[in-house]
C-alpha positions, 0 to 999 in steps of 0.5 A: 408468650406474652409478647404474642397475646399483644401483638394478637390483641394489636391486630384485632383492634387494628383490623376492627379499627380498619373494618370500621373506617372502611363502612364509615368511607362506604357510608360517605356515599350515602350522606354525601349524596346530592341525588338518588343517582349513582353517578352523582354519588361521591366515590371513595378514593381508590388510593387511600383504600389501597394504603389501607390495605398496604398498612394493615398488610404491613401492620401484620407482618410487623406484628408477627416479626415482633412476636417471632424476633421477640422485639421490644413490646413498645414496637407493638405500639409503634405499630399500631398507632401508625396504622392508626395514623395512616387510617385515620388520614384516609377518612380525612381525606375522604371525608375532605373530598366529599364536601368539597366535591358536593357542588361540582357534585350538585352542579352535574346533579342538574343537568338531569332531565327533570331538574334541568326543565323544572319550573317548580321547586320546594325547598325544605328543612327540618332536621327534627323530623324522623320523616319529612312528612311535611313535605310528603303530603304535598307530593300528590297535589304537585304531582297532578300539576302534570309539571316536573318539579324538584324537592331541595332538602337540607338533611340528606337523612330525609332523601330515602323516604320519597318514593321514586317517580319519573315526575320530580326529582330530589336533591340534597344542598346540605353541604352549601349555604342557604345563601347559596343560590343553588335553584334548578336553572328554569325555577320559575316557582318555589314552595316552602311547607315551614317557617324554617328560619333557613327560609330566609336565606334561600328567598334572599339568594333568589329573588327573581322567583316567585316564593310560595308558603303551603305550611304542612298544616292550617291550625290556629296554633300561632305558627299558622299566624307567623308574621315571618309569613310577610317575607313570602310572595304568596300565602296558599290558604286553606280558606278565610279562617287561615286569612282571618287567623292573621288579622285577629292575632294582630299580623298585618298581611297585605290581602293580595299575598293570600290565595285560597286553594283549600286542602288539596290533600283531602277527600271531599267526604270521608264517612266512617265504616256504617257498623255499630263498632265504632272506631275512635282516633286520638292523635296529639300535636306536639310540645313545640319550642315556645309555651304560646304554641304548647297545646299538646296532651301528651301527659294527660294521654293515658287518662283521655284514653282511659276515660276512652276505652272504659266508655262502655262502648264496643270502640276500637282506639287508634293512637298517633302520637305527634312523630317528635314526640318520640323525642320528648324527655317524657316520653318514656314515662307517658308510654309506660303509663298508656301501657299500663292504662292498656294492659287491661283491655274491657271486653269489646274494646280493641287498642293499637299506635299507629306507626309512623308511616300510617297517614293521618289521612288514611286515618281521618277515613277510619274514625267516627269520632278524633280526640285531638289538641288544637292544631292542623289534625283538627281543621283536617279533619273538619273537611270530614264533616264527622264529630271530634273531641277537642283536648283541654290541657291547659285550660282555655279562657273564653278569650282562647276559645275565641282565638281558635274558632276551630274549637267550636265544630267540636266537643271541649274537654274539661282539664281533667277530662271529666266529661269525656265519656260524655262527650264521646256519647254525644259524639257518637250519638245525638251528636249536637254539634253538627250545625255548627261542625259544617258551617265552620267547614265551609269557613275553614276551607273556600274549596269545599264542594269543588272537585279534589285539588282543583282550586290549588291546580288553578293557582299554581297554573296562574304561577306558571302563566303570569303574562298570559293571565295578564293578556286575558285579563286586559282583553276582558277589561276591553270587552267590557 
């Protein structure tokens, strides 16, 4: 009896062990895609799945002959580690054959139709991220180029979240070197949206295109004066400040390399509901990976959104954290403590999060007033025209106050965010601030008051068309 109730537990472990292997074989597919085809997909190995199933067929009879014939127990576990075995070499097998193939994978993959004529590529990596939302608000201004164009990812967790269009294709490169030179064949223009030190590589294995940093964000965060900036051809600015914001941290950036192509992402106006409701919005950047660039408020988030629904106010508050956040050691502790802060809402006071798919955009249009940390949410915003609040987890200095010109269009919270209501009032009602709020808009953004994404069409076409720009410039130097 005993004999049996092994050779029992032996075939169901060998069984799940098998169902197992089998979905991570399956699943290979899907991590080791090079694009959204199916025939540009690695296909498990027909053979070894067989010898999977012969094994587990074996396995079973041996068992049972084990059970009937009363054989030695220690047979038991001659069979099951050679099922094992044999499994086991079937997922390494594959798991071989699917890195190896990606580059003959890779290379069909761009005999596609749109990555065979695309003259625009973007490369992107950020193995952080939950979504690639850095790259995702650029698809809209690349798409009204009218030009097919392909994004090159370095995580393949980041393909599912682009939506399908005819326009641009996605590719995967993770399992190839960022030296690798594995652009489409008629790139003429490559995008970058983050200073990724991956970058470096890509540029130096591809010299003969043009290198272009968009950056996910304009912000006077130190990653928007990044001197790793230099290595780039071009700069696409949001406007002076961006050019300035170089020079007054000291980066020494030829003038040439900066292009002022605005923000093509946002609305020329976006004026909250006309209602005596107001919405308010607090949005936090996050931590980052060095304290000169730390002006997140995440653990004072639960007194701000306190001081925020107690205003006396009929408010409805909207909260986004930064997506890493998510990932903060501290973040299970500050969403107890906003919960709690929340448990308890006054009477007219309505509170949710913004999940993660929810645009800052769509919620820049929502909000009357934004509570944010210094960062790119702020200067988006400041395209509005509309009152913000600007957090103080720190406590500037006035020599950081006047680092980040961004600070003055908005109200400043004291560290312990004493004079928030105060603020908020204002905000909502003298708003006191708005001279100064729309002269730093026309500073932040040189495309202010032009049609929506005009200035970056027109740079990106003079990408495209460098001799014909060079031809009418000469003809103009003749005519006069």
């Amino acid at each position: 009896m005993m004999t049996l109730l092994i050779c029992f537990a032996a075939f169901l472990a060998g069984a799940v062990f098998t169902l197992l292997i089998h979905q991570k074989i399956k699943k290979l597919a899907g991590q080791t895609a090079v694009s959204r085809r199916p025939e540009d997909r690695f296909v498990p190995s027909k053979p070894l799945g067989h010898l999977i199933t012969v094994s587990a067929a074996i396995g079973t009879i041996s068992l049972l002959c084990i059970a009937v014939f009363s054989l030695p127990a220690w047979t038991v576990a001659g069979v099951a580690v050679s099922h094992i075995i044999v499994v086991s070499y079937a997922w390494k097998s594959n798991q071989t054959a699917a890195k190896r193939g990606a580059p003959s994978r890779y290379l069909q993959a761009l005999r596609a139709p749109v990555p065979s004529t695309a003259k625009i590529a973007l490369y992107f990596s950020e193995p952080r991220l939950l979504t690639p939302y850095q790259v995702t608000m650029w698809l809209e201004p690349l798409l009204s180029l009218g030009e097919p164009f392909v994004i090159l990812l370095k995580e393949s967790k980041h393909m599912k979240h682009f939506p399908k269009n005819a326009n641009f294709d996605v590719l995967v490169v993770s399992d190839m070197p960022a030296s690798t030179p594995f652009l489409p064949p008629r790139t003429e223009v490559l995008f970058f949206v983050n200073n990724s030190m991956v970058n470096l590589g890509v540029i130096e294995a591809n010299p003969h295109v043009k290198h272009i940093q968009l950056l996910h964000g304009d912000s006077d965060k130190p990653p928007s004066y990044n001197p790793m900036s230099a290595v780039y051809d071009k700069l696409f600015v949001a406007g002076e400040m961006a050019i300035d914001r170089y020079a007054r941290n000291g980066v020494s950036i030829a003038t040439e390399k900066f292009e002022i192509v605005g923000r093509p992402q946002l609305e020329a106006h976006c004026l909250g509901a006309a209602s005596d409701r107001k919405t308010i919005v607090y949005m936090t950047t996050w931590a980052g990976m060095f304290e000169d660039s730390n002006f997140c408020s995440l653990d004072q988030a639960h007194e701000i959104l306190h001081q925020t629904v107690t205003s006396d106010l009929n408010i409805d508050v909207i909260f986004k954290p930064h997506p890493i956040s998510m990932k903060d050691a501290n973040w299970n502790t500050v969403s107890a403590q906003i919960d709690a802060v929340m448990g308890s809402l006054p009477e007219g006071v309505s509170f949710r999060y913004a999940p993660h798919d929810e645009s800052p955009f769509d919620l820049y249009k929502m909000a009357d007033v934004l509570i944010t940390d210094v960062s790119s949410t702020l200067i988006d915003y400041l395209h509005t025209g509309k009152p913000y609040l600007v957090t103080n987890p720190h406590g500037f200095t006035i020599q950081d106050i006047e680092k980040h010109p961004s600070i003055n269009g908005g109200g400043l919270l004291k560290q312990d965010c004493s004079n928030m209501q105060e603020l908020l009032r204002d905000a909502l009602g003298k708003d006191q601030l708005k001279e100064t709020r729309l002269a730093l808009r026309s500073y932040a953004f040189g495309d202010y008051g032009r049609p929506q994404g005009e200035a970056f069409r027109k740079a990106c076409e003079a990408l495209l068309k460098p001799a014909a720009n060079e031809d009418a410039s000469k003809m103009s130097s003749i005519g006069r």
